[in-house]
N, C-alpha and C positions, 0 to 999 in steps of 0.2 A: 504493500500500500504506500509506504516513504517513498518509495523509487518512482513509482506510478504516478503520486502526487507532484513530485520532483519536473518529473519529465512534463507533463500536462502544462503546470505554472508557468515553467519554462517560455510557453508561447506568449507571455504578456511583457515578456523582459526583454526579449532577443532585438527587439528594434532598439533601445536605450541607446546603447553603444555607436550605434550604426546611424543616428540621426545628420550625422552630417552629411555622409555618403549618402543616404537616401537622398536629402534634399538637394545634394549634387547632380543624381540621378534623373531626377524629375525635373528640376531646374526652378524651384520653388525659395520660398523664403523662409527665417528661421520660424517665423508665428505659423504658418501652415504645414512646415516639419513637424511642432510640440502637439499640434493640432490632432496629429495621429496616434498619440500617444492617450490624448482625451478621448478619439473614438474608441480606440483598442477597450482602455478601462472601462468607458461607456457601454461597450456592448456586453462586458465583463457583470459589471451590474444589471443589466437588462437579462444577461443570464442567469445570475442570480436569483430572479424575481418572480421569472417564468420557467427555467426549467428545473431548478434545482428541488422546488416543492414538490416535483413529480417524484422524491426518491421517498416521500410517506406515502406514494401510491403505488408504485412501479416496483417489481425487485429492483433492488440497485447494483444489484452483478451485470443483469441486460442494461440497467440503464445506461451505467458507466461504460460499458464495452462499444454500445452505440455512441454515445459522444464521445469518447475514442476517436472512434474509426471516421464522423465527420471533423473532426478535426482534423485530421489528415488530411482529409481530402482536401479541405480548405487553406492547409499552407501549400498543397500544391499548386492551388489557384493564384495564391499571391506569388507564390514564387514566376511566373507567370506573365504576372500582367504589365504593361508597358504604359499602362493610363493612369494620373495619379487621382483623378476621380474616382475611376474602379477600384484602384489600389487602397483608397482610403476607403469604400464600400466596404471592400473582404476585408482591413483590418477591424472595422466593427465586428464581421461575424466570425477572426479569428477570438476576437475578445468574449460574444457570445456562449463557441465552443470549447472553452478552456473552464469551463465550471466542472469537467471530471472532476477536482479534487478536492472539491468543496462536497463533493457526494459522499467520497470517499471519508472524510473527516470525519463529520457523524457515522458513518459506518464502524469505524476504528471504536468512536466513545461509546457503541450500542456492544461490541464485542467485551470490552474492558472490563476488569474488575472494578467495579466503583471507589474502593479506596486506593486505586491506581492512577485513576481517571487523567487526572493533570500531568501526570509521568508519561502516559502513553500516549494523548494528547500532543505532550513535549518531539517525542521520541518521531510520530507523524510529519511533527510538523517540522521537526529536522531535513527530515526527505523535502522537504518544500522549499526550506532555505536554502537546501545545496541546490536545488535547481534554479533558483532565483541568484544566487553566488556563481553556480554555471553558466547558465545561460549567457551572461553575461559578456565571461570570460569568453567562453567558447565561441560566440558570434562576433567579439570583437576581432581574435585570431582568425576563424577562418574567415569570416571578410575581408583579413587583409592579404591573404591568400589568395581566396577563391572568389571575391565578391561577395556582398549583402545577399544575393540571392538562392545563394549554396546554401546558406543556413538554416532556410526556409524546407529546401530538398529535405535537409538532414535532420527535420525535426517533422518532416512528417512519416520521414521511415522510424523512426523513435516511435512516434505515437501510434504508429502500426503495429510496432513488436508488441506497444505493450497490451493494445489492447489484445491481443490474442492473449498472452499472460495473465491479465488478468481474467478472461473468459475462462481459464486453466484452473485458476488459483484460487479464486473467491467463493465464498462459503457462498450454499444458496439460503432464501431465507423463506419462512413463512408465508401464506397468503396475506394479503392483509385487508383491514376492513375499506370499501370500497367508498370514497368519499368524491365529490364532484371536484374535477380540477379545479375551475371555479373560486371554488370555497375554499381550495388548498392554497393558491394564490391569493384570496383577499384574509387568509386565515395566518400567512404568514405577518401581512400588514397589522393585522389585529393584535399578534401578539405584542405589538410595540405599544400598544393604548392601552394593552391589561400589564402588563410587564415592567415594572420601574427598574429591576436590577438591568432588564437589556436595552431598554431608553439608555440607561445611564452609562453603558459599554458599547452602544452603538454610536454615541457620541463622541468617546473617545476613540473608538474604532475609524469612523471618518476624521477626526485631527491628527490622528498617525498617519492614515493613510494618505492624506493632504501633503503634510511633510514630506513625507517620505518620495513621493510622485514629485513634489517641486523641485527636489534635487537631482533625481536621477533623469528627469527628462531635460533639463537643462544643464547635466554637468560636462555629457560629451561637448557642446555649442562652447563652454568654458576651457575644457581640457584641448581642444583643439587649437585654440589662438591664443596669443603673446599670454603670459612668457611660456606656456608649456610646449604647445603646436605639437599635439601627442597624436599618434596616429589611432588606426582604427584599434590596433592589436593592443596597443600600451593601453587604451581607454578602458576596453573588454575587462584588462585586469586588475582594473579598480574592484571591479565587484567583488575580490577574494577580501577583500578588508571586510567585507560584511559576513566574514566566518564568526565573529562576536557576536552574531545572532544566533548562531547553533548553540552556543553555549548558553546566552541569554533568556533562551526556549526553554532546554533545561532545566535552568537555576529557576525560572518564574513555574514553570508545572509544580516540583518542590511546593514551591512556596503556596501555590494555591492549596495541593494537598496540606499542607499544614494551618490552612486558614491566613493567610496572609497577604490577603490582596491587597488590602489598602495599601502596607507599607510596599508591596511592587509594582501598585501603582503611581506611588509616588516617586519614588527612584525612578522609573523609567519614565516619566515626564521631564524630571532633573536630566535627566542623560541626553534629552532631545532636545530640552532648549539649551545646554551647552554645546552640542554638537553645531547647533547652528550658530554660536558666537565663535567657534574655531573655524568654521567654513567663512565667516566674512575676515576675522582678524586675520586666517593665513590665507587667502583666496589665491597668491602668487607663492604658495611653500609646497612642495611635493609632498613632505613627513605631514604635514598641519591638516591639509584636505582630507589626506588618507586615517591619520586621527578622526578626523571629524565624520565620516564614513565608519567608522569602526566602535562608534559613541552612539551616532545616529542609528546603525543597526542593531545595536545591544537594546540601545530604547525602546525601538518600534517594537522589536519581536519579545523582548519581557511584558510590554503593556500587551500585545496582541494574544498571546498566550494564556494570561489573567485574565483579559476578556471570556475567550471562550472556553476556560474553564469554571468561570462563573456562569456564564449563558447554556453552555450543556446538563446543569444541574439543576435548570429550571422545572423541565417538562421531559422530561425521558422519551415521552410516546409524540413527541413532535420536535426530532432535534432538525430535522431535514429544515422544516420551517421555521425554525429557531436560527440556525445558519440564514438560511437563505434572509432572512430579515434584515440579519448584525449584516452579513458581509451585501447587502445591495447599500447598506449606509457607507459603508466603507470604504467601496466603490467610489461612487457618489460624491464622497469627499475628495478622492484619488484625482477623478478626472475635472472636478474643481479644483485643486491643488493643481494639475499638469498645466490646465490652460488658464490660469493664473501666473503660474509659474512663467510659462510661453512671453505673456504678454509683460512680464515686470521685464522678464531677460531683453527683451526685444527695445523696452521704453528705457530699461535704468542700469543694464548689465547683470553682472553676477550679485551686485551691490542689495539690487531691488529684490532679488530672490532671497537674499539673507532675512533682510528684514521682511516679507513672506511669513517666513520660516520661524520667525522669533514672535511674529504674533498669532501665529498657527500652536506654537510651542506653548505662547499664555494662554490662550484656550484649551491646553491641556491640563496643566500643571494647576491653576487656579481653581478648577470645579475637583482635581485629586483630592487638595489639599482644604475645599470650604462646604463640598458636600458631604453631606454626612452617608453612612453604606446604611440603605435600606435594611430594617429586619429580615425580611424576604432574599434578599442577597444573603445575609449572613446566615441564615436556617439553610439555605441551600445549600450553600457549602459544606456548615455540618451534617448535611443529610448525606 
């Protein structure tokens, strides 16, 4: 399931690195370059919202092996197309097709031992981070090889193998009770108006993810000119600094199992809004960026992980739409964060995206540290 999850993600990351060369490609500008980056995440949530609730009705062995296998199909479409109209088209429905592993997730927390939950959670979403850390790498190397458009090839034979692997490997499950799609998608919105513990983690769920998307879709546009002028491959391997999210995942699972959210919610709000006062103070240091990348990734994936391990202890018999809820806000935030992002870089530089980032940061850290944790969060967790 890590490996599977890993490989899937992967398709929302592999353009990051490559934004210059695409817009080279196409012969576009840097704001309709970031622009793709919004649809990708945009169709990412609109998957979210629409198909992922189908995994409280559908097995999710068939479900997942079919999105799978149109994912594939669909980086082969992009890899493909010579129009950046169409091109920006299929990057929505690659973003669409990459919810496998948001299926997978709750699958992993429905199998778990409950007083493991956050451990294996962690352990999941390890496999997620190395292909968000991969991806990265990998498409900024072989584009400088092979072109931007090899990577697309080589991640849809990826998501070929695996869906057959998984068709292999995956426990089947029970029938389940037959509910109107419908009602599954406005059931998953619902949960947000009866729910205050996932209100309250869908909100920080979109401020990480805001963050997080401001940087990386605007760092290749920065690492490429004065004083770095780092090519496609050196860009790519930025994303290994964000191994301090594997860890990060880890240490916050821990910590949930132990009842401890509040205090790694709070720490990992601190770690994101210093990560962006290192990304503006060193914005010309090699060591300083890569710092701030490795600050910034420990933050995102400690609060992300304390998320949903508070939001899977909610409702057991609906984590499918419990997911699908947190992460379409998260989303949501993501591709508001990209084309915000897009638009400071293009008006103010790397300068404007800092400060982005610093009051994306106090929307985090401020409601950590002045709300109070619902009884209903805190019973859950002991439950």
């Amino acid at each position: 399931m890590a490996t599977a999850i890993g490989v899937v993600v992967a398709n929302l990351y592999y353009l990051q690195p490559l934004l210059h060369q695409v817009r080279h490609d196409f012969h576009i500008g840097t704001a309709n370059a970031s622009l793709l980056i919004t649809l990708i995440q945009a169709g990412y949530a609109a998957g979210l919202a629409f198909v992922l609730p189908l995994g409280d009705l559908l097995p999710r062995r068939k479900l997942v092996v079919g999105v799978f296998l149109v994912a594939a199909l669909t980086m082969c479409v992009g890899a493909l197309l010579t129009s950046f109209v169409a091109f920006a088209a299929v990057t929505f429905v690659i973003g669409l097709t990459s919810v496998g592993g948001q299926i997978l997730i709750p699958f992993a927390a429905d199998l778990a031992d409950p007083a493991q939950r956050g451990r294996v959670i962690g352990r999941v979403m390890s496999g997620l981070l190395f292909g968000i850390l991969l991806s990265r790498t990998i498409s900024g190397l072989v584009a400088q090889f092979a072109g931007w458009r090899s990577v697309y090839w080589g991640a849809a034979v990826l998501l070929g193998v695996m869906a057959l692997e998984l068709h292999r490997s995956l426990p089947d499950e029970p029938m389940r009770a037959k509910v109107k799609y419908s009602s599954l998608v406005a059931g998953s919105f619902s949960l947000l108006v009866s729910l205050a513990p996932l209100r309250r983690r869908a909100w920080f769920g979109a401020m990480i993810f805001a963050g997080f998307s401001a940087i990386w879709t605007t760092l290749a546009f920065h690492l490429s000119v004065a004083p770095f002028h780092y090519s496609n491959g050196a860009i790519g391997l930025f994303g290994l600094f964000g191994v301090a999210g594997v860890l990060a995942a880890n240490i916050a699972g821990h910590h949930a199992d132990k009842q401890r959210t509040r205090t790694a919610t709070v720490l990992s709000a601190l770690l994101i809004l210093a990560s962006f006062a290192i990304f503006s103070f060193g914005r010309a240091s090699f060591w300083m960026m890569s710092i701030g990348l490795v600050v910034l990734d420990a933050g995102m994936q400690g609060m992300q992980i304390t998320n949903q391990s508070v939001i899977y202890a909610l409702l057991p018999e609906a984590r499918s739409r419990i997911n699908s809820a947190y992460m379409v806000c998260a989303f949501t935030g993501a591709s508001l964060g990209s084309y915000a992002a897009g638009q400071m870089y293009a008006r103010f530089s790397w300068t404007g995206v800092c400060w982005l980032g610093v009051g994306i940061s106090l929307g985090i850290l401020l409601p950590a540290l002045f709300w109070r944790t619902p009884p209903t969060e805190a019973s859950s967790q002991r439950d």
